[in-house]
C-alpha positions in Angstrom: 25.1 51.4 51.2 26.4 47.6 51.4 24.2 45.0 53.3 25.9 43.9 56.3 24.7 40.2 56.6 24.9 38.2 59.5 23.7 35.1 59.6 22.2 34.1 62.8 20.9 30.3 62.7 20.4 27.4 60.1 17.8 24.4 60.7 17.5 22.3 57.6 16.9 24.3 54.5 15.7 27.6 56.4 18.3 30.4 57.9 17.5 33.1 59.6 19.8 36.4 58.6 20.8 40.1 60.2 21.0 42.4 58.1 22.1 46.0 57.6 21.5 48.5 55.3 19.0 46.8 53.2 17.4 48.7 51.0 13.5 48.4 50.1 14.1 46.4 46.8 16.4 43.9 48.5 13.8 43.9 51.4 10.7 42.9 49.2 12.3 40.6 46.8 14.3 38.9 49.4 11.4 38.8 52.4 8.4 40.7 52.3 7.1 38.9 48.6 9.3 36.0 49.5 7.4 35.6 52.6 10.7 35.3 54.4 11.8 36.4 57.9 14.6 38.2 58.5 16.4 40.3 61.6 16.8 44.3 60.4 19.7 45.4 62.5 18.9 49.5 61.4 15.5 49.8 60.8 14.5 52.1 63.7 17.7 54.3 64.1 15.6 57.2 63.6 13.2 56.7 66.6 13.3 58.7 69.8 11.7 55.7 71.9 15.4 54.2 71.5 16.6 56.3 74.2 13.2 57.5 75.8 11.6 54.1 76.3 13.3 52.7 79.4 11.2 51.7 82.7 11.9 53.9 84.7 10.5 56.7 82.4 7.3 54.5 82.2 7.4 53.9 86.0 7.5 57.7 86.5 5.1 58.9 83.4 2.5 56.0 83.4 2.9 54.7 86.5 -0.7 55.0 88.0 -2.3 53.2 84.7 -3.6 50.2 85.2 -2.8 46.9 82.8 -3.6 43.7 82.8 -1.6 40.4 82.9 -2.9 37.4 82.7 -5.9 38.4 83.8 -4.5 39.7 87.1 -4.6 43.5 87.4 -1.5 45.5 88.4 -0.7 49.5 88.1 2.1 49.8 85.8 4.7 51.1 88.7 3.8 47.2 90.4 4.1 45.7 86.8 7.6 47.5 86.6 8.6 46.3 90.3 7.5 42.4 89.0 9.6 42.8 86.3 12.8 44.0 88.4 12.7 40.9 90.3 11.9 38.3 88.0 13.8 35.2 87.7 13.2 32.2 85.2 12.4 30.6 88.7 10.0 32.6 89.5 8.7 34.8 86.6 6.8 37.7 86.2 3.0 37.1 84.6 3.8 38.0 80.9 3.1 39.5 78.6 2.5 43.1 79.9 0.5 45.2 76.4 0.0 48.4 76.0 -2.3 49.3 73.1 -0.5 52.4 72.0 -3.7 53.7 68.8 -6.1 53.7 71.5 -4.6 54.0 74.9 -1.2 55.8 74.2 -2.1 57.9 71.1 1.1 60.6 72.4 3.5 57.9 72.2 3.8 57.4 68.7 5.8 60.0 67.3 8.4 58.3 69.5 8.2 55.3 67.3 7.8 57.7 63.8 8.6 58.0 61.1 7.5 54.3 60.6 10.4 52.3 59.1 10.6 51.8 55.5 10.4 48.2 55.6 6.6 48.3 56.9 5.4 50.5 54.5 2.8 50.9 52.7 0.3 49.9 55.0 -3.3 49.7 54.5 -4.4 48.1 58.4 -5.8 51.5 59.4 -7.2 52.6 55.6 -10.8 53.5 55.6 -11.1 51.3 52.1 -10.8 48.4 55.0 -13.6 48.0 57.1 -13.0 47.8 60.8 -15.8 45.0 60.4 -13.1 43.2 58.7 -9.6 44.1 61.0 -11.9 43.2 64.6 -10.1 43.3 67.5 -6.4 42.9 65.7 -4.1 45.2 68.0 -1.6 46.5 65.0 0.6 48.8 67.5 1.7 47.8 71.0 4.3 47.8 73.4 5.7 44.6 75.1 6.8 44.6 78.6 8.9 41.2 79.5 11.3 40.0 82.1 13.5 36.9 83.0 11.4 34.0 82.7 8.6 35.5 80.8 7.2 33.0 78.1 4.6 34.0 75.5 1.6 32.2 76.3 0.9 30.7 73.1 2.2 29.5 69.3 0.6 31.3 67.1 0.8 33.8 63.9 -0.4 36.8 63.5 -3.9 37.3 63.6 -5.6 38.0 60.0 -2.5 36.7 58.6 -0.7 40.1 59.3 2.8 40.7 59.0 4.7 41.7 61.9 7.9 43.9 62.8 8.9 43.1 66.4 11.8 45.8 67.6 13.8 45.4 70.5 14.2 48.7 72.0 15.4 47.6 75.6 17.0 43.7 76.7 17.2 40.5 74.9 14.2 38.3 73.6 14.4 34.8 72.3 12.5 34.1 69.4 10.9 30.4 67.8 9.8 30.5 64.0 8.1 27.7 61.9 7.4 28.3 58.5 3.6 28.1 57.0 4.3 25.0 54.8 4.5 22.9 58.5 0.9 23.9 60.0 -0.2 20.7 59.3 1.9 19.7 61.9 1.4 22.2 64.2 -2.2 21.2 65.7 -4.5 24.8 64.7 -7.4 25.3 67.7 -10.4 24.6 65.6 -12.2 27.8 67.3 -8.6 30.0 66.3 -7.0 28.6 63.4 -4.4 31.2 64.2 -3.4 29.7 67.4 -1.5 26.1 67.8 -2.7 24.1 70.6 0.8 22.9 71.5 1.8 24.7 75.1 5.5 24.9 74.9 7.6 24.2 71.4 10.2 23.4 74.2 8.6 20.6 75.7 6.7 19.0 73.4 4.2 16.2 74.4 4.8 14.1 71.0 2.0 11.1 72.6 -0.3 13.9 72.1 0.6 15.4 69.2 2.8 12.3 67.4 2.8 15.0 63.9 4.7 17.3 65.6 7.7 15.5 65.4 8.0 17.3 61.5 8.9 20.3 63.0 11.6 22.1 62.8 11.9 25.3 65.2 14.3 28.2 63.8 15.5 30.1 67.2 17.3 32.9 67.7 18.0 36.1 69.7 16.7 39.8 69.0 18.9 42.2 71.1 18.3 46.2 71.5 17.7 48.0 68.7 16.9 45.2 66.5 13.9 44.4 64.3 12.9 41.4 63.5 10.7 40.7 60.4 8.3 37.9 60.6 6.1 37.5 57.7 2.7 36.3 57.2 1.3 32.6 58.8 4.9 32.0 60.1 4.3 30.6 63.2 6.6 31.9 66.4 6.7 32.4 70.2 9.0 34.6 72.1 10.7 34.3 75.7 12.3 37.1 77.4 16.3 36.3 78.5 16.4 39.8 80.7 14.1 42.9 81.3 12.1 43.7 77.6 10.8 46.6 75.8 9.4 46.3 72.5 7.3 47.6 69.8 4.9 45.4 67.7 4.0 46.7 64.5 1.5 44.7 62.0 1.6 45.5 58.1 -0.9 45.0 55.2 0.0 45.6 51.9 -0.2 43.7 48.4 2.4 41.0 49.7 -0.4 39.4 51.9 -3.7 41.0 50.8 -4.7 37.5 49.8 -3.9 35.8 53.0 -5.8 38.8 54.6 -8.7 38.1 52.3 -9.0 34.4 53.1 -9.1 35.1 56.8 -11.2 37.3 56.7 -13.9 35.0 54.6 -13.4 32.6 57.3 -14.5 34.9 60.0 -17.5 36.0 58.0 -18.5 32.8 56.8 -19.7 31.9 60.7 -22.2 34.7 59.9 -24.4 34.1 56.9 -26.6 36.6 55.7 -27.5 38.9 52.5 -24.7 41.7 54.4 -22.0 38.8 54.9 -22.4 38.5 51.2 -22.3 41.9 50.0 -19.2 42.7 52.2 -17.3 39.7 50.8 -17.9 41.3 47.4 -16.7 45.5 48.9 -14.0 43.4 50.6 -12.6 41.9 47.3 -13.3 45.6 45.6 -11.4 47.6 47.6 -8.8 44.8 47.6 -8.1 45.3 44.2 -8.2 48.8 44.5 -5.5 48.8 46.9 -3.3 46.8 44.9 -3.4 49.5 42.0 -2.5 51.8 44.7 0.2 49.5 46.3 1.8 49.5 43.5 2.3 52.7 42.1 2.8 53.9 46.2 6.0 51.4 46.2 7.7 52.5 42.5 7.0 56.0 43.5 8.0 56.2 47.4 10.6 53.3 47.7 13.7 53.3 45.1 16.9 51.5 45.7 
């Protein structure tokens, strides 16, 4: 098949592409070992959620459940109603997450088979300790609406790479590549999370190295994935109504980054056990790199 590229934006030396029909090869030379984002116009044309996933089938199925949004709590049908009436006046509370492992467990083989592009994935392996993953959410859906801004910068948490599709609206997206976090003011409690508001609306007396940045933003539209990889900062408004899946990946491409976060995290607790997991952590690391590998020659051709 011949990749279809689009490209969507260019700020300085960074551009962010759409692409179809990208094979796996292209994908990991290009992005996922690159460290690269990129917008995958196909990657979840085999999904049932496509069609299924709209809100009025999660009005009528889910309904009753409660969620909570910004630390208000709403039932799901309310949520929906919010969203329905949402203006960038007056906005819904966002972001609306359901946890689909643990709370929607009959919803995934709507977003199966997982796309090539994420795979292999090792978030969920029993070689890695849950002591190590903590409370990182690797499946979830997004509910947005008109209006609705993420409520912090950020990248993923663990340094985790994340597939965002757009199964229902438009989302605006902000990247900033790693090489910049020195300008992007890192909580000292959360390195993961930048303690600048709104990349919009930046207060430059209050954070004067900000003025290095440079913001990559873009669109995401229905049936869209984008690819953001690894420590990449980002931030995402909703233009209309929004449903989407959030997928996070760990393979060989960013075991290392997962490592050092992890040692981070374990070095606030020192102790004989700290020690010896540091040393299983770095074992099965290198085990699943063995594995990786010969998983990707023999699984992922073309």
């Amino acid at each position: 098949m011949t990749v279809k590229t689009i490209e969507l934006i260019r700020v300085g030396d960074y551009v962010v592409e759409k692409k179809h029909g990208m094979t796996y090869n292209e994908f990991s030379k290009n992005h996922l070992f690159a460290n690269y984002p990129v917008v995958i116009g196909d990657a979840c044309e085999g999904w049932n959620a496509k069609e299924k996933f709209s809100l009025e089938f999660f009005r009528s199925t889910y309904g009753d459940r409660e969620v909570s949004v910004e630390g208000q709590k709403f039932k799901l049908k309310d949520y929906i109603d919010l969203m329905e009436t949402s203006t960038v006046e007056n906005p819904a509370p966002y972001p609306c997450k359901l946890q689909m492992d643990t709370d929607y467990p009959e919803l995934i083989p709507d977003v199966s088979p997982r796309f090539k592009y994420s795979l292999p994935d090792w978030t969920h392996s029993k070689l890695i300790s849950k002591r190590f993953t903590g409370t990182a959410q690797t499946l979830e859906i997004f509910f947005g609406s008109p209006g609705g801004v993420f409520p912090y910068v950020h990248y993923d948490y663990l340094c985790l790479h994340a597939f965002i599709t757009q199964l229902h609206g438009v989302k605006e997206f902000t990247v900033i590549p790693p090489s910049q976090t020195p300008y992007i003011y890192q909580k000292k409690d959360n390195l993961w999370v930048s303690e600048i508001p709104d990349l919009k609306n930046i207060d430059f007396e209050k954070y004067p190295l900000s003025t290095n940045l440079t913001p990559i933003t873009f669109t995401v539209g229905p049936g869209e994935t984008l690819f953001i990889p690894c420590g990449w900062w980002h931030t995402a408004h909703s233009l209309t109504e929004t449903i989407s899946i959030a997928q996070d990946c760990l393979n060989t491409s960013n075991l290392s980054k997962f490592k050092k976060e992890v040692f981070i995290n374990l070095k606030k607790k020192k102790s004989i056990k700290t020690e010896l997991a540091k040393v299983y952590l770095s074992t099965m690391i290198s085990t699943i790199r063995v594995l990786d590998f010969f998983g990707i020659k023999k699984n992922f051709k073309g």
